[in-house]
C-alpha positions in Angstrom: 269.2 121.0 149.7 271.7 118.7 151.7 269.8 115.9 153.1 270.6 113.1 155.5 269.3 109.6 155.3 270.2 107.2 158.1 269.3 103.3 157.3 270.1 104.2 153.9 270.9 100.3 152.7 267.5 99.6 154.5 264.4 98.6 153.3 262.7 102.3 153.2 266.2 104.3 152.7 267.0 102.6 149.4 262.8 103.6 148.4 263.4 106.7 149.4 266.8 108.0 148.5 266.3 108.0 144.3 263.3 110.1 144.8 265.3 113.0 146.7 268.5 112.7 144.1 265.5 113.0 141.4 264.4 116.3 143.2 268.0 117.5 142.6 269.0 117.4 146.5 272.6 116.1 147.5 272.1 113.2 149.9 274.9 112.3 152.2 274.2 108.6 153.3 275.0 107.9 156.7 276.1 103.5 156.9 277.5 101.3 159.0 279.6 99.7 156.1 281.1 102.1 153.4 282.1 99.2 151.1 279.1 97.6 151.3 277.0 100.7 150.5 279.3 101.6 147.7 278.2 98.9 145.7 274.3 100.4 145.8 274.8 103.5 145.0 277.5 103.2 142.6 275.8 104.7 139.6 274.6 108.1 141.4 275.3 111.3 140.8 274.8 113.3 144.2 275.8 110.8 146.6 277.8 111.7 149.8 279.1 108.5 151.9 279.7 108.5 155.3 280.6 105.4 157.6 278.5 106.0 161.0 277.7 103.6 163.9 275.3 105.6 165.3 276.1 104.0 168.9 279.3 105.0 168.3 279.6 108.8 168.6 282.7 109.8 167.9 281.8 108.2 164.1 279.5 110.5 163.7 282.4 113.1 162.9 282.1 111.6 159.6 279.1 113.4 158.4 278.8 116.7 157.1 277.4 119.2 159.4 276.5 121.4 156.8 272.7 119.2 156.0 269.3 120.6 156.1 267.0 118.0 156.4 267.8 114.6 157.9 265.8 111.2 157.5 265.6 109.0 160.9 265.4 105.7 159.9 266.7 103.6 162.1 265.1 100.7 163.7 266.0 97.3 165.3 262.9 95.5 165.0 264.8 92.2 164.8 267.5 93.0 167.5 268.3 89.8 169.8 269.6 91.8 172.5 267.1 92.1 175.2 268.3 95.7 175.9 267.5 96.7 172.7 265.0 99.5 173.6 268.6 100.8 175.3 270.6 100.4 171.9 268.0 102.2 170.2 267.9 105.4 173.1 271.6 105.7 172.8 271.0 105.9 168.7 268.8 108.6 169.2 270.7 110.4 171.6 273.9 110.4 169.9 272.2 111.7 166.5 270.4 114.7 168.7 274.2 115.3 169.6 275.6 115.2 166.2 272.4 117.4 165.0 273.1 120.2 167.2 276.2 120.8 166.3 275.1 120.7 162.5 272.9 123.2 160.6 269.8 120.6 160.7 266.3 122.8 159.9 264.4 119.7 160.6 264.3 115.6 161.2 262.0 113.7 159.7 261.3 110.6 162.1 259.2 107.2 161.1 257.6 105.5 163.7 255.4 103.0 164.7 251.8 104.0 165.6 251.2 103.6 169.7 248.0 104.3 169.9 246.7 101.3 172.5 247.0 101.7 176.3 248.9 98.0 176.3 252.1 98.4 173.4 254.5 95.8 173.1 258.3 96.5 174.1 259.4 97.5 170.0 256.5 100.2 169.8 257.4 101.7 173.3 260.7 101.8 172.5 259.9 103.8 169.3 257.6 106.5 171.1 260.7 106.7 173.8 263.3 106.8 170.5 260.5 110.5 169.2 260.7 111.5 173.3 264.6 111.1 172.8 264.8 113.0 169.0 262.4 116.0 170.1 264.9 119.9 170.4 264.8 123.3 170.1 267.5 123.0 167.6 265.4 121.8 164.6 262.0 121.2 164.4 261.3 116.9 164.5 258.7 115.5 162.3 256.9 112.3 163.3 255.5 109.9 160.9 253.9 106.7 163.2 252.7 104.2 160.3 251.3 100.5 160.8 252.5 97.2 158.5 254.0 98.8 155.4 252.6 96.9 152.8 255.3 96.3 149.8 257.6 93.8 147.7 260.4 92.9 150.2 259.2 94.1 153.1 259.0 92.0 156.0 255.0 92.1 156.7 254.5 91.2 153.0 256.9 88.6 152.5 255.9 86.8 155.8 252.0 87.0 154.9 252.9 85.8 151.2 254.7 82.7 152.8 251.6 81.8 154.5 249.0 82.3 152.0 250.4 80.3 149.3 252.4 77.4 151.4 249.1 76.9 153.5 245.9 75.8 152.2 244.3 75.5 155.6 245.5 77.1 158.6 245.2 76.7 162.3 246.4 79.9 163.4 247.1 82.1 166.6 244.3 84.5 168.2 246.3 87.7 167.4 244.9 87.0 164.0 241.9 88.9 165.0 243.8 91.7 165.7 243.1 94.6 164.1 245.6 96.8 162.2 245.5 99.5 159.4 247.7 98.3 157.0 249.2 101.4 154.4 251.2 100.7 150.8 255.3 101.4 151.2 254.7 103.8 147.6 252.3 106.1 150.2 254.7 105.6 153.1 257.3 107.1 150.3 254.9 110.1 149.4 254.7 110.8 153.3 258.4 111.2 154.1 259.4 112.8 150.8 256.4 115.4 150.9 257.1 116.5 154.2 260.6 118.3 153.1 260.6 122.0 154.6 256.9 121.7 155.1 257.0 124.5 157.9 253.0 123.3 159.0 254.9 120.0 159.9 257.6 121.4 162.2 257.2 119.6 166.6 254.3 117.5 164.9 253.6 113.8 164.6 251.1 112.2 162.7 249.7 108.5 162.4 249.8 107.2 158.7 247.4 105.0 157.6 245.5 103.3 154.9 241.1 103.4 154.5 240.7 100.0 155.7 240.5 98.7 159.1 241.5 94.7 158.9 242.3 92.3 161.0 245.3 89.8 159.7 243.2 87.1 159.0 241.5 89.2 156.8 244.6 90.6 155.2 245.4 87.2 154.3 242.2 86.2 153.0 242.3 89.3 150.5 246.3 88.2 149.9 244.6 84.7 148.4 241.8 86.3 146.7 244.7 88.3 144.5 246.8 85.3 144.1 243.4 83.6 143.3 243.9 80.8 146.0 241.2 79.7 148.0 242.4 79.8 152.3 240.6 78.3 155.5 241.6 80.0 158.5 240.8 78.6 162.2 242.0 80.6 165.0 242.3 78.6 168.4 243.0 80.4 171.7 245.9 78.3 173.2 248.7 79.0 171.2 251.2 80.3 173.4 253.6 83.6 172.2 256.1 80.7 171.6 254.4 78.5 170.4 253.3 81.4 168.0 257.1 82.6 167.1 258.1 78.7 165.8 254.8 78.8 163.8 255.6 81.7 162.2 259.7 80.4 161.8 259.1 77.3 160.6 255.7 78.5 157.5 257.7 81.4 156.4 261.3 83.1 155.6 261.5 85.0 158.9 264.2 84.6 161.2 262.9 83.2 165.0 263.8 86.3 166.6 262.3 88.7 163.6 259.2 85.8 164.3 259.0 86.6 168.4 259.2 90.3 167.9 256.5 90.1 165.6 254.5 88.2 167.5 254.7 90.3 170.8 254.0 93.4 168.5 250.6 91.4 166.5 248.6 91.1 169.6 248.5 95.0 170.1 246.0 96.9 168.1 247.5 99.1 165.2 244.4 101.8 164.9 246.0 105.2 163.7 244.1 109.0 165.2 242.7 111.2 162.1 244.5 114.5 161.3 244.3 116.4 158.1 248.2 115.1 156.9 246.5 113.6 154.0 245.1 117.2 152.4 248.4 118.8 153.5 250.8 116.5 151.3 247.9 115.7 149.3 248.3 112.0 149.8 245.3 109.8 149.0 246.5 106.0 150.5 246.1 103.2 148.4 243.5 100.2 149.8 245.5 97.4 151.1 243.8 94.9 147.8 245.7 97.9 145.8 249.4 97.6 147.7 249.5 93.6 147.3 248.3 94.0 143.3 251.4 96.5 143.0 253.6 94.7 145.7 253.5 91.8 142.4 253.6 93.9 139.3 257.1 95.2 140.8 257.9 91.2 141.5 256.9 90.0 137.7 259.2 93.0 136.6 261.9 92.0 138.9 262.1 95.7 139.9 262.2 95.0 143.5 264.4 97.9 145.1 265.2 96.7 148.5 264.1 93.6 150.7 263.9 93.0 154.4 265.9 90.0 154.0 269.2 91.4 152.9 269.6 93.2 155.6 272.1 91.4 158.3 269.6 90.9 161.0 267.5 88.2 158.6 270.4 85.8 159.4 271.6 87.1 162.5 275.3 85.7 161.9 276.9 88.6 160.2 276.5 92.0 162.2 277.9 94.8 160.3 281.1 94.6 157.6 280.8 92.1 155.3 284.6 93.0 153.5 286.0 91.5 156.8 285.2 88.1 155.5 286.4 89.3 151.9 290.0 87.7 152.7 289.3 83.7 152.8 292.2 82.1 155.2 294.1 79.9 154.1 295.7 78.0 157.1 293.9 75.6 159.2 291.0 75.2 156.4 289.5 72.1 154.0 289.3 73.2 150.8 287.6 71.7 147.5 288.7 72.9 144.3 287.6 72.4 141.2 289.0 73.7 137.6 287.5 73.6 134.1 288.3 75.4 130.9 285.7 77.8 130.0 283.6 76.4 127.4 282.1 80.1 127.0 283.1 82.6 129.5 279.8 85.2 129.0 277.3 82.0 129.6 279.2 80.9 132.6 279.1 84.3 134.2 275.4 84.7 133.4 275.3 81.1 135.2 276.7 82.2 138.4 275.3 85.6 138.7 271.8 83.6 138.6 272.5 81.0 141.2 270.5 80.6 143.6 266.4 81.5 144.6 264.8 80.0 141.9 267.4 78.5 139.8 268.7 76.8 142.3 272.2 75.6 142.8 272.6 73.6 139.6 272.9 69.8 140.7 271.9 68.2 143.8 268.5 70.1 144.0 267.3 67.3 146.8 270.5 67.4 148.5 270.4 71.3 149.1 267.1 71.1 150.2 267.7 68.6 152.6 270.9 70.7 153.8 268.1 74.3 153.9 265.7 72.4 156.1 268.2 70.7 158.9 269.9 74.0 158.5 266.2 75.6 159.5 265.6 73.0 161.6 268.2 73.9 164.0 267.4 77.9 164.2 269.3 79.0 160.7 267.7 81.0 157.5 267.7 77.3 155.3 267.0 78.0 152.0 263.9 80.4 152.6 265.3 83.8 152.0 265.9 83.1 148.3 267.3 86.2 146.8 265.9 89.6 145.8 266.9 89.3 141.7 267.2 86.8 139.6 270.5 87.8 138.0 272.0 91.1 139.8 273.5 90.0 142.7 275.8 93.1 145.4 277.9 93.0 147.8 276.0 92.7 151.4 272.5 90.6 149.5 271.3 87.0 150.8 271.4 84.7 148.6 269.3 81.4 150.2 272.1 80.4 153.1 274.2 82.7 151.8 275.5 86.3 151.9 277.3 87.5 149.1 281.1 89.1 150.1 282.3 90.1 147.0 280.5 90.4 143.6 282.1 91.8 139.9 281.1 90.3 137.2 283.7 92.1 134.9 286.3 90.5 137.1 284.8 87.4 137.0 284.8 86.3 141.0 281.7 85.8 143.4 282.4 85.0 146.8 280.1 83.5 149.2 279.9 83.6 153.0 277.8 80.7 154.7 275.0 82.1 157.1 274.3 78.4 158.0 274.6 76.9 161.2 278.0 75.6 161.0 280.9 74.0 163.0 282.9 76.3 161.8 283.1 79.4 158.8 282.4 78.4 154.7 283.0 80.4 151.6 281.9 79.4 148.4 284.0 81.6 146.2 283.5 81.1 141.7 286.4 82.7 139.5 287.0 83.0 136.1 290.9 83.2 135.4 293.3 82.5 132.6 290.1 80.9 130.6 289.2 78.9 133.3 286.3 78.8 135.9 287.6 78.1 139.4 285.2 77.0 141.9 286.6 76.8 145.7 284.7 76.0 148.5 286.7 76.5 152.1 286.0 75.7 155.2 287.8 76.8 158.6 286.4 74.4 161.4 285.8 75.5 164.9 287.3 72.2 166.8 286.5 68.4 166.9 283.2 68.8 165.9 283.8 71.1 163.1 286.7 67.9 161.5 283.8 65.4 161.9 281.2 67.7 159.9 283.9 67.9 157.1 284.6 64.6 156.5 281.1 63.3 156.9 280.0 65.4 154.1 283.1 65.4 151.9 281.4 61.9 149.9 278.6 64.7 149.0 280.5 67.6 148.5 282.4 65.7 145.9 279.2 64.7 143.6 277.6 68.1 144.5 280.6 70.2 143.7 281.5 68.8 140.6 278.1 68.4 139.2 277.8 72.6 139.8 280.9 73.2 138.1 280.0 71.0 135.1 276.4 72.8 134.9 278.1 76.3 134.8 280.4 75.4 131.6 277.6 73.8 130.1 
């Protein structure tokens, strides 16, 4: 079969698309940035590209219309705009246009479960978004799960911050909120089950693993697996924004990923019983069970996708990152730095691992300091770390970075800076002519952006030429 994915460079799309090419379906991938997807699905057989904004609907032209089934994944749970519940209508609609027009048997749609009488502005918007997708032109199938328990994703990351940065807490009340919490590998048997499954056609179904928890008791279980003992004290007075800077400021979440979160925690995420788990003959894992395979794919390094490469975990990029692929050249500081590769396949290996964990290879207390005023004023600091610790594609965060440009047969990595800034920085590393060529350019944005320069060229010029010795080590 012909299938469409939307969100296929998101967190479940990338999960979910090698199980359908594995089934021997043709999957055309419906993304906002062709060049940036290209690098992701480079190695597959079976891959159709097509560049959609699904707010924009003459893009939709793009995709085939000749696709059976099509995957609804899209979701702006960390959208700043306060009309986002609009944005996400208008997605909906436009891809009910585009569908009727095509040869669509049925939509598979993943949703969030609204099961309480009080739902926070992201979960209405999702039951408006299955109003909005429902036809007579193909039959919709709705899939409403809870926190999606899995390495990279947003919910797991965040509680994985807290439980081993805080010994002792003093947390918020939503705390006690209670939620069913379900494993992303039987979020993945769901939505790849449900293919053709006529008994599924006009019905929706809350997903859902065995246990009823609250939070606090999801990360008490999180220590017990990482073998940490936690206190938790919840107090009553902590105010939603008080909340959304405690969250910013303990873990890698971006403020307003933080404040959706937090208007979204306080609601009650208790899913209705139906019999989807005998039909696709899904038995959920326990939510002990996700976090113990959440790690087994970290210590393998196997993580497929992660919350925070997408462009929303920054907020500074929106959607193409090739337009910053050409670094200017008027009006910019530059620092460059030359050395004769000592040994070119070390010094690639080098660079492809900087970053995250290994750091940035002199000045470790300097870049640290530089991550938390950078967090301090609103930005990603150093918290987002990256998702491998050696592959590195165009489109992945790497700490305050996002990387523009990656080849490691050519030899060049550029680097676009998602910190706050007067101004725009690439960090770009090249290998040419047997030498390693490490340029870092910045275009300021006035008076202010001159001033930053200079008052941090005395460190730039120990920092940047310690790095480039480190690398030809």
């Amino acid at each position: 079969m012909k299938i469409l994915v939307t969100g296929a460079t998101g967190y479940i799309g990338k999960r979910l698309i090698p199980l359908l090419l594995n089934d021997g379906h043709t999957v055309v991938c419906a993304v906002r940035d062709k060049k940036r997807a290209q690098n992701y699905f480079k190695d597959r057989k079976n891959i159709v590209l097509a560049e959609a904004d699904f707010l924009n609907a003459e893009s939709l032209e793009n995709i085939p219309k000749d696709i059976d089934i099509a995957y609804y994944l899209i979701h702006s749970m960390s959208n700043s705009a306060k009309e986002f519940h609009v944005l996400e209508e208008k997605c909906a609609f436009n891809f009910k246009r585009f569908a009727k027009k095509s040869q669509l048997k049925q939509v598979i749609y993943l949703s969030g479960i609204t099961n309480d009488t009080k739902l926070s502005k992201h979960l209405l918007s999702r039951k408006n978004v299955e109003n909005t997708l429902a036809s007579k032109k193909y039959a919709l199938t709705t899939f409403k799960a809870g926190i999606i328990v899995g390495s990279g994703s947003s919910s797991f990351e965040i509680i994985r911050d807290i439980v081993e940065k805080l010994p002792f807490m003093i947390a918020p009340k939503w705390l006690n909120t209670k939620t069913q919490p379900l494993g992303i590998r039987d979020v993945l048997s769901f939505l790849h089950r449900a293919i053709d499954k006529k008994e599924l056609y006009n019905q929706s179904f809350d997903v859902f693993g065995p246990e009823v928890l609250t939070y606090k008791e999801m990360l008490l279980q999180f220590a017990k697996v990482r073998k940490l003992k936690r206190w938790i004290l919840t107090v009553p007075v902590m105010t939603p924004k008080l909340s959304s800077y405690w969250l910013y400021f303990v873990t890698s979440t971006s403020y307003k990923l933080a404040s959706s979160l937090v208007n979204s925690m306080g609601v009650e995420v208790i899913g209705k019983k139906s019999n989807i788990n005998t039909i696709l003959n899904v038995k959920p894992m326990t939510y002990k069970q996700a976090v113990e395979f959440a790690f087994v794919k970290i210590k393998q390094n196997s993580i497929i996708s992660s919350w925070k490469d997408s462009y929303i975990s920054s907020g500074k990029l929106k959607n193409y990152v090739h337009e910053f692929i050409n670094v200017p050249k008027h009006g910019c500081f530059k620092d460059f730095k030359s050395r004769k590769v000592k040994n070119q396949e070390n010094a690639l290996d080098r660079i492809w691992a900087i970053g995250g964990e290994t750091g940035w290879y002199y000045g470790t207390f300097l870049w640290k300091i530089r991550g938390f005023l950078d967090q301090f004023f609103g930005g990603a600091g150093l918290r987002r770390g990256r998702r491998h610790p050696t592959e590195l594609n165009a489109g992945d965060a790497l700490d305050f970075w996002r990387v523009i440009y990656a080849d490691k047969e050519k030899g060049k990595l550029l680097l676009y800076a998602e910190m706050i800034l007067p101004g725009e920085a690439w960090l770009e590393f090249k290998i040419e002519e047997g030498n390693l060529k490490q340029t870092a350019t910045f275009r300021p944005h006035g008076l202010a952006g001159r001033l930053y320069w200079y008052a941090v060229m005395p460190f730039h010029w120990f920092v940047f030429n310690g790095m480039i010795n480190n690398i030809n080590k």
